[in-house]
mmCIF file of the N, C-alpha and C atoms, coordinates in Angstrom:
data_MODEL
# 
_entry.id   MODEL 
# 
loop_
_atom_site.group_PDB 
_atom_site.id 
_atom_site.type_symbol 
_atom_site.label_atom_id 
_atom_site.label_alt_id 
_atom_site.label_comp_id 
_atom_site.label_asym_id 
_atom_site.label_entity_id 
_atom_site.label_seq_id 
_atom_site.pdbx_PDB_ins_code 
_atom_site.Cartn_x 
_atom_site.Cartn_y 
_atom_site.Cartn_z 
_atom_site.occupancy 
_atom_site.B_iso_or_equiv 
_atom_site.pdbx_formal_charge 
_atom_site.auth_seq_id 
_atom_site.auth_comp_id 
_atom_site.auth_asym_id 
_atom_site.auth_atom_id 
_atom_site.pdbx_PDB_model_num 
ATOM 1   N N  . UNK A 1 1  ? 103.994 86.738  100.601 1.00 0.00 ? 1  UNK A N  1 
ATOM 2   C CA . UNK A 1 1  ? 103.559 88.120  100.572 1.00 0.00 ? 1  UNK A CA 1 
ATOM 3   C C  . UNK A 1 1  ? 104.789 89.008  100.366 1.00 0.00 ? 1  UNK A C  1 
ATOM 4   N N  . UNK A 1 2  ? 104.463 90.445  99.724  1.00 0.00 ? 2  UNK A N  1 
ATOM 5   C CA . UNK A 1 2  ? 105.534 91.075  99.062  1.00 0.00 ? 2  UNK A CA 1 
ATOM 6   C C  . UNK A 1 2  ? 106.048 92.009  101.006 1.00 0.00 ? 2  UNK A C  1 
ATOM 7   N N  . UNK A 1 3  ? 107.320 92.153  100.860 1.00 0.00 ? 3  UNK A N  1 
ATOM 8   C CA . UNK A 1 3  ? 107.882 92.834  101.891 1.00 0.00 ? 3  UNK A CA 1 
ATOM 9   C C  . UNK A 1 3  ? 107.969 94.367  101.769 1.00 0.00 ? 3  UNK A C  1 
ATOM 10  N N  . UNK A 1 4  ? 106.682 94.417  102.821 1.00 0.00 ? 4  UNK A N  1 
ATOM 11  C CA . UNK A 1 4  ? 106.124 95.714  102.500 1.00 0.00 ? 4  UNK A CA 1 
ATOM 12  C C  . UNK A 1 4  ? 107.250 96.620  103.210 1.00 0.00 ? 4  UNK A C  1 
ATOM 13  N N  . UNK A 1 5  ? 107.394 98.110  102.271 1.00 0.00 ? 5  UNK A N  1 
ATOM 14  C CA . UNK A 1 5  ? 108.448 99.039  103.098 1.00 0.00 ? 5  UNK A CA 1 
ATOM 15  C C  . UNK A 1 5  ? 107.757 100.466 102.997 1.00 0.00 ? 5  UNK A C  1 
ATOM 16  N N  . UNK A 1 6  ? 108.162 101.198 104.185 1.00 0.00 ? 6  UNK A N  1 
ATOM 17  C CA . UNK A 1 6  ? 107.572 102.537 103.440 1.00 0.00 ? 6  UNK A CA 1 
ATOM 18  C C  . UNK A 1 6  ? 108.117 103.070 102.132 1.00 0.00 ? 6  UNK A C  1 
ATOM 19  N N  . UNK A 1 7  ? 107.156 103.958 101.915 1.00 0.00 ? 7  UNK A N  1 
ATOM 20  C CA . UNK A 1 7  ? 106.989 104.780 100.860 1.00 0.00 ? 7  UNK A CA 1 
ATOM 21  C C  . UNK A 1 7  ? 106.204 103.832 99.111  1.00 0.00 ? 7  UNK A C  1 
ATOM 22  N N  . UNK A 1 8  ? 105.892 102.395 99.734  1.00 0.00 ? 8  UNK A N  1 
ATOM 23  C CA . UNK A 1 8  ? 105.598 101.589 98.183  1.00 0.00 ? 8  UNK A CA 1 
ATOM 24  C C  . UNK A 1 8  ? 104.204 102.330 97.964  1.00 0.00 ? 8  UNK A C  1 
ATOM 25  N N  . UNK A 1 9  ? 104.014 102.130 96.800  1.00 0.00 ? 9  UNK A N  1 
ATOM 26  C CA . UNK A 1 9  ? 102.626 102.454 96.203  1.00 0.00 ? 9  UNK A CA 1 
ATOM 27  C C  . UNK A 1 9  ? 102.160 101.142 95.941  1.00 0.00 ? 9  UNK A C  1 
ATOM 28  N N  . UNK A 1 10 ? 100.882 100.739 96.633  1.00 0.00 ? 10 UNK A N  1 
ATOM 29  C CA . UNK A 1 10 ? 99.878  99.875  96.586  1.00 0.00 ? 10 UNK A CA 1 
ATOM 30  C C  . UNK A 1 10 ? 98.647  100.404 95.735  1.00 0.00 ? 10 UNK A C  1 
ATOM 31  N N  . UNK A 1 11 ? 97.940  98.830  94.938  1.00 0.00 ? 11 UNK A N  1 
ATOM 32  C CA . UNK A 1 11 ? 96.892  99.237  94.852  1.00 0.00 ? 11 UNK A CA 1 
ATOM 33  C C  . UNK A 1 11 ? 96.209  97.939  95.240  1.00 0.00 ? 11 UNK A C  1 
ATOM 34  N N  . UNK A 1 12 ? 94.796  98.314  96.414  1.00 0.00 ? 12 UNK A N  1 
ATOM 35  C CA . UNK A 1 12 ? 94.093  97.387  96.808  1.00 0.00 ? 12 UNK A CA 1 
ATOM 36  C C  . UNK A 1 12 ? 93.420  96.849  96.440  1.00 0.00 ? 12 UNK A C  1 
ATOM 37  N N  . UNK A 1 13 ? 93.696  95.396  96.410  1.00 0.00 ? 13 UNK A N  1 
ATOM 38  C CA . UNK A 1 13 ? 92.836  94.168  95.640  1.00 0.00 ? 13 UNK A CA 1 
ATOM 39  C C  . UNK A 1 13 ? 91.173  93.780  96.301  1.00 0.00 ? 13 UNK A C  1 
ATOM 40  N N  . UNK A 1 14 ? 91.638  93.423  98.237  1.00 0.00 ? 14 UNK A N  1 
ATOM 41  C CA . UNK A 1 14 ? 90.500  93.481  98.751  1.00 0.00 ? 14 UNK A CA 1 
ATOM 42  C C  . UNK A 1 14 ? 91.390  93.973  100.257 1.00 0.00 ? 14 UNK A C  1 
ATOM 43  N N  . UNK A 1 15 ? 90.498  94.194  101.156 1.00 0.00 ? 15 UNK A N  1 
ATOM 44  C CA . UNK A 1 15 ? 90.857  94.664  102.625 1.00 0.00 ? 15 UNK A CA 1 
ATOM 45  C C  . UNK A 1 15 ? 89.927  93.818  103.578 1.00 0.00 ? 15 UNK A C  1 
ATOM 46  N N  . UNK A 1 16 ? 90.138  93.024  104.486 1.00 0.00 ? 16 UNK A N  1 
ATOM 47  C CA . UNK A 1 16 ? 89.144  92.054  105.512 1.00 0.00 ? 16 UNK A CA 1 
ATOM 48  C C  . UNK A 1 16 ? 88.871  93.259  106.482 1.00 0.00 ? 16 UNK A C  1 
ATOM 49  N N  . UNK A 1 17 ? 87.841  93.667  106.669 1.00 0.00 ? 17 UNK A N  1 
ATOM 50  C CA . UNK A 1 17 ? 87.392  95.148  107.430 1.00 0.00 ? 17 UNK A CA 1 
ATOM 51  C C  . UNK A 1 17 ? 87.305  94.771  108.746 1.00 0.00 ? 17 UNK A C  1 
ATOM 52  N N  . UNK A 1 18 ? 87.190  93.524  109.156 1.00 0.00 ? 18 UNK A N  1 
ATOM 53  C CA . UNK A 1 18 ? 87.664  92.850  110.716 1.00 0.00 ? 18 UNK A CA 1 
ATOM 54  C C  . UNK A 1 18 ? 89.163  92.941  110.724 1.00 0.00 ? 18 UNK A C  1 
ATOM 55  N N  . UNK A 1 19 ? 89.986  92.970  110.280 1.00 0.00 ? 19 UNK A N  1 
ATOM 56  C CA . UNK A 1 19 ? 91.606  93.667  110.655 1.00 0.00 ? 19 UNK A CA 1 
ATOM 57  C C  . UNK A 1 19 ? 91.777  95.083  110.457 1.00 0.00 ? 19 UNK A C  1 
ATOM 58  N N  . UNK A 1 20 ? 90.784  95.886  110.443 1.00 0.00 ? 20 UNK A N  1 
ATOM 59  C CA . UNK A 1 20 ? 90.892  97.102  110.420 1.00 0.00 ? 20 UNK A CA 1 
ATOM 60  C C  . UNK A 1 20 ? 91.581  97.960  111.678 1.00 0.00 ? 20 UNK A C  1 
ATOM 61  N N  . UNK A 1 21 ? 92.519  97.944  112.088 1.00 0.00 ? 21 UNK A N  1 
ATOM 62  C CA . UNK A 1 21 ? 92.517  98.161  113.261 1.00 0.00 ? 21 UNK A CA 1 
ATOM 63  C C  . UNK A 1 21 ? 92.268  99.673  113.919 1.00 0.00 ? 21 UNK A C  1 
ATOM 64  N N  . UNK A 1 22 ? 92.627  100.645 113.270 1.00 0.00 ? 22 UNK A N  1 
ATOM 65  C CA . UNK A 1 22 ? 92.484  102.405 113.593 1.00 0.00 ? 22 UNK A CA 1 
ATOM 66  C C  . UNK A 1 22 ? 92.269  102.651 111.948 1.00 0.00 ? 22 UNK A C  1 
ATOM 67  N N  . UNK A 1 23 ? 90.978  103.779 111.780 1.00 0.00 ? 23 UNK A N  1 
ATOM 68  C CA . UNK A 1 23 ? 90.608  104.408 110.692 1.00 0.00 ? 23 UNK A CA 1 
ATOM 69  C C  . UNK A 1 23 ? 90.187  105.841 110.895 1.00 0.00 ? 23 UNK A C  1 
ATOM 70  N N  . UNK A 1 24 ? 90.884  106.426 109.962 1.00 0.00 ? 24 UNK A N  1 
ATOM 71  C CA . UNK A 1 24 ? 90.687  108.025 110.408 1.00 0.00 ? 24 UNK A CA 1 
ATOM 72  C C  . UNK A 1 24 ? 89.232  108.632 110.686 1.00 0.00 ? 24 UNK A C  1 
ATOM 73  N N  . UNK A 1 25 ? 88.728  109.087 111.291 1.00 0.00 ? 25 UNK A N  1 
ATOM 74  C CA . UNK A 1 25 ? 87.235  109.344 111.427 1.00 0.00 ? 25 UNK A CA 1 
ATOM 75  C C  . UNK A 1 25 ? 86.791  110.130 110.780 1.00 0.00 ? 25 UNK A C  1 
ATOM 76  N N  . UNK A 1 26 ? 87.402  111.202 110.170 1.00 0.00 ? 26 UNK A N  1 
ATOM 77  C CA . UNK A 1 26 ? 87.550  112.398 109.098 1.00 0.00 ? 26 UNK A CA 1 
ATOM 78  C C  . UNK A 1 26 ? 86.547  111.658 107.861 1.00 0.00 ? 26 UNK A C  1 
ATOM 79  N N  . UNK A 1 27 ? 86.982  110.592 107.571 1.00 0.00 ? 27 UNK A N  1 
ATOM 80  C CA . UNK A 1 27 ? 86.605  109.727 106.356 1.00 0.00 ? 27 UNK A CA 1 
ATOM 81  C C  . UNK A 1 27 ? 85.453  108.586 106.627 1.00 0.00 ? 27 UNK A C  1 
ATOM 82  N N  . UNK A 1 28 ? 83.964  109.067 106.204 1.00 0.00 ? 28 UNK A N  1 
ATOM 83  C CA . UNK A 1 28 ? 83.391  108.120 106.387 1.00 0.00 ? 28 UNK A CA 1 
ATOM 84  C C  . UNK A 1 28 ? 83.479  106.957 104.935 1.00 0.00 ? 28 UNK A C  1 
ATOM 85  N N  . UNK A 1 29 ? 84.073  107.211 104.213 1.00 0.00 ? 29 UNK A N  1 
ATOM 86  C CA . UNK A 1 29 ? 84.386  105.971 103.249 1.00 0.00 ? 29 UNK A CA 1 
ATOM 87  C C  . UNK A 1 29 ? 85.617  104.864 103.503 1.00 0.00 ? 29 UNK A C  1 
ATOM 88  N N  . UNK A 1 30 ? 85.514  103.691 103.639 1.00 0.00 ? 30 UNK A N  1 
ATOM 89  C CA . UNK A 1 30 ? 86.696  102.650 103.723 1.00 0.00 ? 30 UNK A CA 1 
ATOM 90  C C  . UNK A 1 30 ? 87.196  102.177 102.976 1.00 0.00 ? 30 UNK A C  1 
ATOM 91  N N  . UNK A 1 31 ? 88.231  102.182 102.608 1.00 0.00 ? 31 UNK A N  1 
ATOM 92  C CA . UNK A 1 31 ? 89.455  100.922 101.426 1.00 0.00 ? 31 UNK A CA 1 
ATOM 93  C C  . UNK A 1 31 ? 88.564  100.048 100.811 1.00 0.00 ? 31 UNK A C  1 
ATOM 94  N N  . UNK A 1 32 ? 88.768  100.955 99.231  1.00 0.00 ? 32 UNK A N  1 
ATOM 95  C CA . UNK A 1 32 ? 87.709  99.973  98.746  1.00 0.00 ? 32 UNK A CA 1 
ATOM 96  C C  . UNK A 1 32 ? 88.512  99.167  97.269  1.00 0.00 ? 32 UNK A C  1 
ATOM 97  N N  . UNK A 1 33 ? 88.204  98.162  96.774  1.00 0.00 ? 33 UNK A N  1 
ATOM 98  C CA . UNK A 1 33 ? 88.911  97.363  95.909  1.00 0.00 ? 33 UNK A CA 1 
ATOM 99  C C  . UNK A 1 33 ? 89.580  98.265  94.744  1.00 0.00 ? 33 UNK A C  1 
ATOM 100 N N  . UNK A 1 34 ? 90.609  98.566  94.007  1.00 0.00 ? 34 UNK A N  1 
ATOM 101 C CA . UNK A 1 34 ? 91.411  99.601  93.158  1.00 0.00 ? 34 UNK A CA 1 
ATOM 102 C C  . UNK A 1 34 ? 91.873  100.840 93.863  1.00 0.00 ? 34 UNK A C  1 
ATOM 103 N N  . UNK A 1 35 ? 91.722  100.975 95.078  1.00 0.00 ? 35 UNK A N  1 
ATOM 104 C CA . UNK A 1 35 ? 92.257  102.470 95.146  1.00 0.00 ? 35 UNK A CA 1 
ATOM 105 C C  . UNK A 1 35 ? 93.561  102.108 95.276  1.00 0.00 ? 35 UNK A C  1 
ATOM 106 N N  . UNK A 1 36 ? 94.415  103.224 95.738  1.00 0.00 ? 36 UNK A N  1 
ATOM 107 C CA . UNK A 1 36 ? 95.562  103.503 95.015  1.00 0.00 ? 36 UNK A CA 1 
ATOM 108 C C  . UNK A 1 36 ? 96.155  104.256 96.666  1.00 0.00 ? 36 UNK A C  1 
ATOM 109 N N  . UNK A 1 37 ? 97.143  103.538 97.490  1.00 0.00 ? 37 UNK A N  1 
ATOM 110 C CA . UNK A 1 37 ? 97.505  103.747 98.557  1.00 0.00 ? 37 UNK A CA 1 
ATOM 111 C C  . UNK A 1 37 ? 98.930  104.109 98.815  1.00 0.00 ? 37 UNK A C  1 
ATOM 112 N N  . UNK A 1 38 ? 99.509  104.864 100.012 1.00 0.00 ? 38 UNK A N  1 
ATOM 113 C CA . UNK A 1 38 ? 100.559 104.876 99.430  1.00 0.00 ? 38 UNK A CA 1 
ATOM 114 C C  . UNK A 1 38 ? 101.404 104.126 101.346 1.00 0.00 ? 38 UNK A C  1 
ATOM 115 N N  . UNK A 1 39 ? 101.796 103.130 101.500 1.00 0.00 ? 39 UNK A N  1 
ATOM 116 C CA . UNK A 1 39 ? 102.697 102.578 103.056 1.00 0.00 ? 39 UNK A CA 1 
ATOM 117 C C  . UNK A 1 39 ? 103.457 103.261 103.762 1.00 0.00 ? 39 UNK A C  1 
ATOM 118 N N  . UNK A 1 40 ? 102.925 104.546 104.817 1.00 0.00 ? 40 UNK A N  1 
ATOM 119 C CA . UNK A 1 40 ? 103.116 105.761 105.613 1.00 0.00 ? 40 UNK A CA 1 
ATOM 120 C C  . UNK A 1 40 ? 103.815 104.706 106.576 1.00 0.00 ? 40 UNK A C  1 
ATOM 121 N N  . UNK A 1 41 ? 103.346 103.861 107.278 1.00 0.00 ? 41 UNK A N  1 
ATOM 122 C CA . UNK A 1 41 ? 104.559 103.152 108.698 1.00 0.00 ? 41 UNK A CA 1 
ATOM 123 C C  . UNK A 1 41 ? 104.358 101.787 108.320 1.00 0.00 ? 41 UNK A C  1 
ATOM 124 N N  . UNK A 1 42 ? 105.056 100.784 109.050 1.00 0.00 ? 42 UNK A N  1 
ATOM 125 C CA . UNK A 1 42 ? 105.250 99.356  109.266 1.00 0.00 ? 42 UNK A CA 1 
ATOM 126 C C  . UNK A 1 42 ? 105.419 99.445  110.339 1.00 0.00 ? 42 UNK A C  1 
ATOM 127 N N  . UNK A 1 43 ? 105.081 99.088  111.516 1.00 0.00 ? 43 UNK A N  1 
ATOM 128 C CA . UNK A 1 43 ? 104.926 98.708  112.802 1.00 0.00 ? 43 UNK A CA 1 
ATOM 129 C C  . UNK A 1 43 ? 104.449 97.164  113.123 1.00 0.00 ? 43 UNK A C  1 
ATOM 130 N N  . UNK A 1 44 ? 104.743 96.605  114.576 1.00 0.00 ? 44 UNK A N  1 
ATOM 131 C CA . UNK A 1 44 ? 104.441 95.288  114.979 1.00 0.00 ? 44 UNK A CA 1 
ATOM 132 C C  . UNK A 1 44 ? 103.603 95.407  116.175 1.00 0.00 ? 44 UNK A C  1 
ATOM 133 N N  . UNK A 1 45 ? 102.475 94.793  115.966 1.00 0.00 ? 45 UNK A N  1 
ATOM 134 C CA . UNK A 1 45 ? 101.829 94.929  117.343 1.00 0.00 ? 45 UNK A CA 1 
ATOM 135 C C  . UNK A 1 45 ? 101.400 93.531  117.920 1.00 0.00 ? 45 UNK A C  1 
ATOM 136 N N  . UNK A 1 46 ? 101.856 92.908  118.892 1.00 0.00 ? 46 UNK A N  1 
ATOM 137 C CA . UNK A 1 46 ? 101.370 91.539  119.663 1.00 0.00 ? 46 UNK A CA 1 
ATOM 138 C C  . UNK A 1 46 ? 101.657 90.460  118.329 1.00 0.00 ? 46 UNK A C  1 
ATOM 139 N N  . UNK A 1 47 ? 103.102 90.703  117.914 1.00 0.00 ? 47 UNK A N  1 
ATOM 140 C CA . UNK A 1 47 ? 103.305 89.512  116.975 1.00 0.00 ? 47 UNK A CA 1 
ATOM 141 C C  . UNK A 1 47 ? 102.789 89.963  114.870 1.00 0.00 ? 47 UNK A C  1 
ATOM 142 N N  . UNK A 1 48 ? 102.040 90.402  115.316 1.00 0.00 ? 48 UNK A N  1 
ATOM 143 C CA . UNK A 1 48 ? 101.201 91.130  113.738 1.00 0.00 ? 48 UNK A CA 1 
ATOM 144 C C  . UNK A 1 48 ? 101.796 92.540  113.185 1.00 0.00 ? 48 UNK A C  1 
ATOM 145 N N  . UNK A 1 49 ? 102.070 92.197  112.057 1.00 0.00 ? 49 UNK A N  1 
ATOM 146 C CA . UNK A 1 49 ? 102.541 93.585  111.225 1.00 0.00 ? 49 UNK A CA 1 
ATOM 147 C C  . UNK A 1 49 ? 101.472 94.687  110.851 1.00 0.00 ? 49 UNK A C  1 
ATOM 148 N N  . UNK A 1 50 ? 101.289 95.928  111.200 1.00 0.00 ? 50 UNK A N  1 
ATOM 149 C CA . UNK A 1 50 ? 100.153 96.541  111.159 1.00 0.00 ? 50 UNK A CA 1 
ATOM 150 C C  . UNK A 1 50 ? 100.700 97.444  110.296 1.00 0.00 ? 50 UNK A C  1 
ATOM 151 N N  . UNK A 1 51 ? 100.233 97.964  109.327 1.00 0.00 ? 51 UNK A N  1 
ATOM 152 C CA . UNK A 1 51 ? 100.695 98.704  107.829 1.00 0.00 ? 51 UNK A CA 1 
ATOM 153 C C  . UNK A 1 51 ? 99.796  99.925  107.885 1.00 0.00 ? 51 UNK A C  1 
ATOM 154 N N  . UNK A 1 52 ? 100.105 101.382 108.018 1.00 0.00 ? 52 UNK A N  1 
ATOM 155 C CA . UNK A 1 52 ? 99.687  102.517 108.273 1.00 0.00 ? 52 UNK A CA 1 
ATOM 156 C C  . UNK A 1 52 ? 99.423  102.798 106.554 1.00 0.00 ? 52 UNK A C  1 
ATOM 157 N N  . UNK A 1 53 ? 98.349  102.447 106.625 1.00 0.00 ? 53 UNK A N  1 
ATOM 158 C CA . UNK A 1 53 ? 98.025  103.595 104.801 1.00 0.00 ? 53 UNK A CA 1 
ATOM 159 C C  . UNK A 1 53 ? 97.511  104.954 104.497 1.00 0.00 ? 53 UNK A C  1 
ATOM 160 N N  . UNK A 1 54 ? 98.307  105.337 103.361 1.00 0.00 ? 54 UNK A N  1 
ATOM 161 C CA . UNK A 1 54 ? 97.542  106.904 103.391 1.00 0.00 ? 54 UNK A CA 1 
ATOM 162 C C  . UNK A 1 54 ? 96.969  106.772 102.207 1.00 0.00 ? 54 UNK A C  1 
ATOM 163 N N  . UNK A 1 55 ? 95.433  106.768 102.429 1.00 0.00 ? 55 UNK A N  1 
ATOM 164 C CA . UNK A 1 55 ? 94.885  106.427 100.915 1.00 0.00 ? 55 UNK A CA 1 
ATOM 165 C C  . UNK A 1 55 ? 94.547  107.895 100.211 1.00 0.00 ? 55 UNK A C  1 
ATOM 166 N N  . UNK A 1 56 ? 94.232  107.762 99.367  1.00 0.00 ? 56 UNK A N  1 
ATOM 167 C CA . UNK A 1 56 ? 93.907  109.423 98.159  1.00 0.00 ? 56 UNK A CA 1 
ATOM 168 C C  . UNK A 1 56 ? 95.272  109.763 98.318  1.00 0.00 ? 56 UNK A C  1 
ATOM 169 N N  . UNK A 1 57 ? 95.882  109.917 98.253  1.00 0.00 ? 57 UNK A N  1 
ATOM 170 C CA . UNK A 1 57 ? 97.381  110.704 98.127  1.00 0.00 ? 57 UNK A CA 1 
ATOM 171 C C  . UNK A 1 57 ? 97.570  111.684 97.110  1.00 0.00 ? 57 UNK A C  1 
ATOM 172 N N  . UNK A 1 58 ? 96.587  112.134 96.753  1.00 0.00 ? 58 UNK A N  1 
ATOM 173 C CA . UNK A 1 58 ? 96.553  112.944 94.838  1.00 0.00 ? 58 UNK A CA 1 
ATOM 174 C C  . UNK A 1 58 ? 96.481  114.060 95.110  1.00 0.00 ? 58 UNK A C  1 
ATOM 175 N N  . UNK A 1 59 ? 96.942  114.971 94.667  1.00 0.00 ? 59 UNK A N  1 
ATOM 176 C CA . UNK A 1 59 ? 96.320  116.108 94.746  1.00 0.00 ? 59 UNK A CA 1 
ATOM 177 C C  . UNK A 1 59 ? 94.680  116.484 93.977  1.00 0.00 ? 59 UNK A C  1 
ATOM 178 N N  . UNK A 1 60 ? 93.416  117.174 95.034  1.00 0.00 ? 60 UNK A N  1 
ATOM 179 C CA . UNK A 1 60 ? 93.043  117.549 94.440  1.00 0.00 ? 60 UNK A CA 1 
ATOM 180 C C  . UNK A 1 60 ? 91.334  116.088 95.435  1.00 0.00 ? 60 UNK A C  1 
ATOM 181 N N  . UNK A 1 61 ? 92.322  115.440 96.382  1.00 0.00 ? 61 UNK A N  1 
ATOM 182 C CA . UNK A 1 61 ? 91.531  114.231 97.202  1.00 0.00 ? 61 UNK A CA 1 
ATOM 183 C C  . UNK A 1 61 ? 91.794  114.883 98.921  1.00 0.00 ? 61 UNK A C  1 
ATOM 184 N N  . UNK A 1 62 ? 91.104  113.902 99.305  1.00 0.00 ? 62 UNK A N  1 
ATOM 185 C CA . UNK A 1 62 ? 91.077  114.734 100.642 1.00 0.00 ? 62 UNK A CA 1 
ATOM 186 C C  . UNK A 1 62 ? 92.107  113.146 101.273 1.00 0.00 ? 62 UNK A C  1 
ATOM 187 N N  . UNK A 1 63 ? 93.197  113.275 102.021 1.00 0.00 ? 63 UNK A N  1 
ATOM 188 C CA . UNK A 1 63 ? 93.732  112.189 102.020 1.00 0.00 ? 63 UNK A CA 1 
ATOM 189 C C  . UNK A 1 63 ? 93.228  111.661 103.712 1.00 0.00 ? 63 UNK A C  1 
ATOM 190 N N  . UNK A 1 64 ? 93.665  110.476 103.680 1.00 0.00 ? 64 UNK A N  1 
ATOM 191 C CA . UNK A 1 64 ? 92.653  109.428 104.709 1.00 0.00 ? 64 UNK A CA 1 
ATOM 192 C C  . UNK A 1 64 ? 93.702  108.554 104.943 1.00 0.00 ? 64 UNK A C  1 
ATOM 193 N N  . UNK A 1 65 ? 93.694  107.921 106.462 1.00 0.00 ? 65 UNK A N  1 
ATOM 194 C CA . UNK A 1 65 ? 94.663  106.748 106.747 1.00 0.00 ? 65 UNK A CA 1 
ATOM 195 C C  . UNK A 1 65 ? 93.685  106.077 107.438 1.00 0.00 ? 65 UNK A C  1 
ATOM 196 N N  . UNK A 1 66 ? 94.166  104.495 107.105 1.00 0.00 ? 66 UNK A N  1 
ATOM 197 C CA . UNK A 1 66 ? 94.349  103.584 107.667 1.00 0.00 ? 66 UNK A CA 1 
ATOM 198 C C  . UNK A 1 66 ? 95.331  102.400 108.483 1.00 0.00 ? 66 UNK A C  1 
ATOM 199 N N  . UNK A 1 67 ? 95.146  102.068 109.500 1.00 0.00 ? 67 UNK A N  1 
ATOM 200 C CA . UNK A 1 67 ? 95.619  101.088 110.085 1.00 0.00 ? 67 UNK A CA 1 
ATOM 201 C C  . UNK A 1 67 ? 95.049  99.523  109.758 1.00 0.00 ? 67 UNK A C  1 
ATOM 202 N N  . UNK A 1 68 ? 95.773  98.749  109.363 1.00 0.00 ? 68 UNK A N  1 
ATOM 203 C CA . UNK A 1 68 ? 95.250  97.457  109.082 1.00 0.00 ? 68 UNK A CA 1 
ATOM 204 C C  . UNK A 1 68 ? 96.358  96.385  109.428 1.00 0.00 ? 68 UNK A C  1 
ATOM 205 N N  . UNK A 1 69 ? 95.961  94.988  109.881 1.00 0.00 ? 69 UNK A N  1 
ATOM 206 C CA . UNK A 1 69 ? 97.127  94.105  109.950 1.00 0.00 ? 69 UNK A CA 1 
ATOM 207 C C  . UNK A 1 69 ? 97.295  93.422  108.483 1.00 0.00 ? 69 UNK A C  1 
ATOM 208 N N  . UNK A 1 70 ? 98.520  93.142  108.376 1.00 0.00 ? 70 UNK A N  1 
ATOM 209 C CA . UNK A 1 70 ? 99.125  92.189  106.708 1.00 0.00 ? 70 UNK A CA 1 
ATOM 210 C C  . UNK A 1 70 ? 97.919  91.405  106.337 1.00 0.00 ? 70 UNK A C  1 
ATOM 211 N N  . UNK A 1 71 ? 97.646  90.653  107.303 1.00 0.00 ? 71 UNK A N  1 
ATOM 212 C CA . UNK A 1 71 ? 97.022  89.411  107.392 1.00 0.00 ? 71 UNK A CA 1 
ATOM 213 C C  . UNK A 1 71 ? 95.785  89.524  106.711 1.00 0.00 ? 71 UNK A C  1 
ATOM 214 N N  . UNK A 1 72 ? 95.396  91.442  106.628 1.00 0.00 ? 72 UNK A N  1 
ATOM 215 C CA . UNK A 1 72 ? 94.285  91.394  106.333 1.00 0.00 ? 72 UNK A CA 1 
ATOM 216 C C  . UNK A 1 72 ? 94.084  92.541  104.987 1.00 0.00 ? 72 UNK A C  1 
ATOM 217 N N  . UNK A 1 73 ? 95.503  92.465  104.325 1.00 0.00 ? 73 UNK A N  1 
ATOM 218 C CA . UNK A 1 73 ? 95.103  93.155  103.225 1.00 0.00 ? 73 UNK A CA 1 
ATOM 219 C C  . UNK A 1 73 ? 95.994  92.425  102.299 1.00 0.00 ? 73 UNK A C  1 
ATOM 220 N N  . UNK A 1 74 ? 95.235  92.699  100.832 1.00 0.00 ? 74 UNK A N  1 
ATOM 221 C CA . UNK A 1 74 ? 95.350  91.939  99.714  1.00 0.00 ? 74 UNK A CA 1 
ATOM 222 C C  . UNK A 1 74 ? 95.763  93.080  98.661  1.00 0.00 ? 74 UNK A C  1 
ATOM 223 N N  . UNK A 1 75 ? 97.015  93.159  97.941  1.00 0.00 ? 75 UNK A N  1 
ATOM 224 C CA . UNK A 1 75 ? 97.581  93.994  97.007  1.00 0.00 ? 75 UNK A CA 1 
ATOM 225 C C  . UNK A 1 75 ? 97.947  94.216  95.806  1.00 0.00 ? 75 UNK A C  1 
ATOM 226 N N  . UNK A 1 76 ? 98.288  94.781  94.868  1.00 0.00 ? 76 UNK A N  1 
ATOM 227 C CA . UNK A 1 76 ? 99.401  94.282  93.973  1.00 0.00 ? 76 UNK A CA 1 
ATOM 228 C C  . UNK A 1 76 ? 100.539 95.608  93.907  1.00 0.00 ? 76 UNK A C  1 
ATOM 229 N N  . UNK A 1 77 ? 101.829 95.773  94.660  1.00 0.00 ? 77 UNK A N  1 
ATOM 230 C CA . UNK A 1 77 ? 102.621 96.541  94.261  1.00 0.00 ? 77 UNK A CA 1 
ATOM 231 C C  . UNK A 1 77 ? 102.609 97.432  92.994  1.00 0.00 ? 77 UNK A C  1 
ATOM 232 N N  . UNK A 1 78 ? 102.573 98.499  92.788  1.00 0.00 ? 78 UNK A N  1 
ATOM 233 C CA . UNK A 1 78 ? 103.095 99.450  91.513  1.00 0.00 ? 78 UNK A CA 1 
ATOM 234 C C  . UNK A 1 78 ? 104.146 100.460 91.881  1.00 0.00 ? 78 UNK A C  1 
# 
């Protein structure tokens, strides 16, 4: 797996919605396959890397975070 750092731009391949761990409540829509994210923190919790996303990042979107562990998201760097 690529060594995620802040500030990369992701775009999501798939997300396991059982590692979801904190999701903004603002947003009733979830990480869905192509969007376009951008890696706000890297944190460790009980051994697991938990990756803070800020998805919509565009102007002109209403922007939304997620908390998810590595384990449970699927990417391809841009």
């Amino acid at each position: 797996m690529t060594n995620l750092s802040i500030g990369m731009t992701l775009q999501v391949i798939a997300i396991d919605q059982s590692k979801i761990v904190c999701a903004d409540w603002l947003n009733e829509r979830g990480p869905c396959k192509g969007d376009v994210v951008l890696v706000e923190n890297v944190s460790d919790m009980d051994g697991e890397k938990i990756i803070r996303l800020l998805c919509e990042p565009r102007v002109g979107f209403l922007e939304w975070r997620i908390d998810v562990c590595e384990s449970g998201l699927q990417f391809e760097a841009i």
